[in-house]
N, C-alpha and C positions, 0 to 999 in steps of 0.2 A: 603434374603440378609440383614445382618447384617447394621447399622448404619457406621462403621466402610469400609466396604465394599464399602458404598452409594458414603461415602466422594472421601474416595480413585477414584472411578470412576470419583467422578465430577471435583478433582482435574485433574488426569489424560485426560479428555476433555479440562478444562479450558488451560493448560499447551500445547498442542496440539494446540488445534485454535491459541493462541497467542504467542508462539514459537516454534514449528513445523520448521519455516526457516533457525533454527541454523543447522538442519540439513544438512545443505549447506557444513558444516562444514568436512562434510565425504565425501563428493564428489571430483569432477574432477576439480573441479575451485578452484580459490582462495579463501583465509580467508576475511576474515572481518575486518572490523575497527570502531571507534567512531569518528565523526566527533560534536566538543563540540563548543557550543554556549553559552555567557552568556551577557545580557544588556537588551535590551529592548523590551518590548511583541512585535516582530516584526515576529514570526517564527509561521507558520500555524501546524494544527493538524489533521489530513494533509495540507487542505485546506484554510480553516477560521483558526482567529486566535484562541488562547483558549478561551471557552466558555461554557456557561451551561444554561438548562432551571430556567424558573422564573417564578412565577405566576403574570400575566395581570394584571395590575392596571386599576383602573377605566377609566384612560379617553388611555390606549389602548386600553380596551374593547369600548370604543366610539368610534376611530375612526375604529377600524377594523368592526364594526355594519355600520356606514357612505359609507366606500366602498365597502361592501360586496353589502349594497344597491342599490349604485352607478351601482357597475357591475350587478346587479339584472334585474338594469334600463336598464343602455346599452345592455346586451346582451340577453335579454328578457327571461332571467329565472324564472322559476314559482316556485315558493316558497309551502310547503306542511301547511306551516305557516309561517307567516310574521316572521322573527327573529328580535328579541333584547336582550338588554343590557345583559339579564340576560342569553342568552345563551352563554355570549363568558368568564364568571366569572368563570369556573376553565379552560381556556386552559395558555397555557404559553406559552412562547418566548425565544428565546434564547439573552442572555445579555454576553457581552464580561466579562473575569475572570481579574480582577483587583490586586486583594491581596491573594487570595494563590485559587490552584486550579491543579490539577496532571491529565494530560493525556498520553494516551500513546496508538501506535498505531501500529499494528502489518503488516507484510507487504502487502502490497495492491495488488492486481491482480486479475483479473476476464478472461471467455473465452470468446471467438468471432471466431464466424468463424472457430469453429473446431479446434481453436489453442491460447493460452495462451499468455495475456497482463501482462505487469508489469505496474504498474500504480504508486505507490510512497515506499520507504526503511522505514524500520520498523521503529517508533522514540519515543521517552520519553520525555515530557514537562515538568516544574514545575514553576509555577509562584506563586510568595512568594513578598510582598509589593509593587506590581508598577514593577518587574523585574523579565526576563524569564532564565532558567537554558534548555537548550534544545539540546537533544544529538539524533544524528540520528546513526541509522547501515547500513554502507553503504559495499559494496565491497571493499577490500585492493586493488583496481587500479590506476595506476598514473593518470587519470585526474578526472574531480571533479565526484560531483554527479547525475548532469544535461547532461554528458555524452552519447554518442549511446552506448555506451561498458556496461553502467549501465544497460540500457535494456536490451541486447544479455546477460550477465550475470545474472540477473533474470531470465528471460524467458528458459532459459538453463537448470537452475537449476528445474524450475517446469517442463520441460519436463524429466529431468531427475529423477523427485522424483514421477512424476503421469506416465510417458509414455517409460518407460523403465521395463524391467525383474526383480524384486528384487530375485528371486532365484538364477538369472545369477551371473556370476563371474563381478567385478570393471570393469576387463577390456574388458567384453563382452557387459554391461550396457551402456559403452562410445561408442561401436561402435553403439548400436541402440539409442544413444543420438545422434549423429554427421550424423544420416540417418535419422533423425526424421526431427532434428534443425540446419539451418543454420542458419548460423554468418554473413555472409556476404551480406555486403551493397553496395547498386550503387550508386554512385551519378556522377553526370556531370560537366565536368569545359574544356572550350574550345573546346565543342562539340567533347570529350571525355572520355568516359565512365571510371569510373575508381572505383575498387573494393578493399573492404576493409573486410576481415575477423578476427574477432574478437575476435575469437575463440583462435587466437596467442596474446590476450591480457585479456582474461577472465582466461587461462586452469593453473594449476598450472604445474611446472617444467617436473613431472613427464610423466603426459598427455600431454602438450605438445611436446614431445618428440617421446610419441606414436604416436600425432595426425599428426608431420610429416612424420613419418612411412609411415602412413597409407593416405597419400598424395601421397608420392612419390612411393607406390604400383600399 
């Protein structure tokens, strides 16, 4: 395998791992949108805000040596050798990005339970003097991002892009997505039960249409 070859391949992995969910794009749901942020480092990446490793200064390395010992004491850990100073002199820590610093984060989900979480929408950070530039890809849905319909539309889509036929026909694919994955939610208000499918707020036009169809079948 050529050099030329190598690249291609790794480019084609890298491009996969972290946009892979545009594929969303050709499916049964909705487009997407940019939800644009700009002021103050106030927006996580996912979680934390922007940040990066740093090598330990001296008196981190002190005290992270102080309660390691500490906890050595309390919890009666035997040590193979006593540690100090000098063993905590190349670790690092992570320090908040102040003046310029690019992150970016592709979408979040893990499985459980035999079945597929969405956990936070793709996003792009940039923080440049003291100020954050931060754009999320959310779903083109009418309420925000924090939404139930944000989940069921995730979650939809990876069952659609891992747990469906890709040989099958669009419209054969939707029917083993909607036998796979429901949409719908219960929740409770005056000790009655009340259901909410979401599927009539995730599906674009089209599938919509079928997906009554295929209700009132």
């Amino acid at each position: 395998m050529n050099l030329e070859n190598i690249l291609m391949k790794k480019f084609k992995a890298w491009f996969k791992y972290y946009f892979s969910f545009l594929s969303v794009l050709n499916s049964p749901l909705k487009g997407l949108k940019l939800v644009w942020y700009f002021g103050q480092i106030s927006k996580g990446t996912p979680y934390f805000l922007p940040r990066k490793l740093a090598k330990m200064t001296l008196e981190d390395c002190q005290q992270a040596l102080e309660k390691d010992l500490k906890n050595s004491e309390t919890m009666g850990w035997k040590h193979i050798k006593t540690p100090t100073i000098d063993d905590y002199k190349n670790r690092r820590k992570f320090v908040p990005i102040k003046y310029f610093g690019i992150n970016y984060t592709t979408l979040g989900w893990k499985t459980k339970y035999d079945s597929y979480r969405y956990e936070w929408c793709p996003m792009f950070s940039l923080v440049i003097f003291g100020k954050q530039l931060h754009i999320t890809i959310v779903p083109n849905l009418k309420k925000d991002e924090h939404s139930i319909n944000i989940d069921c539309y995730w979650e939809a889509y990876l069952n659609w892009e891992y747990e469906t036929d890709k040989k099958a026909t669009k419209e054969e694919r939707f029917k083993q997505l909607i036998n796979k994955y429901s949409c719908t939610w219960i929740s409770r208000k005056d000790n009655v039960d009340i259901k909410n499918d979401y599927y009539f707020e995730i599906l674009n036009p089209k599938y919509l249409e079928l997906y009554k169809q295929i209700l009132t079948n």
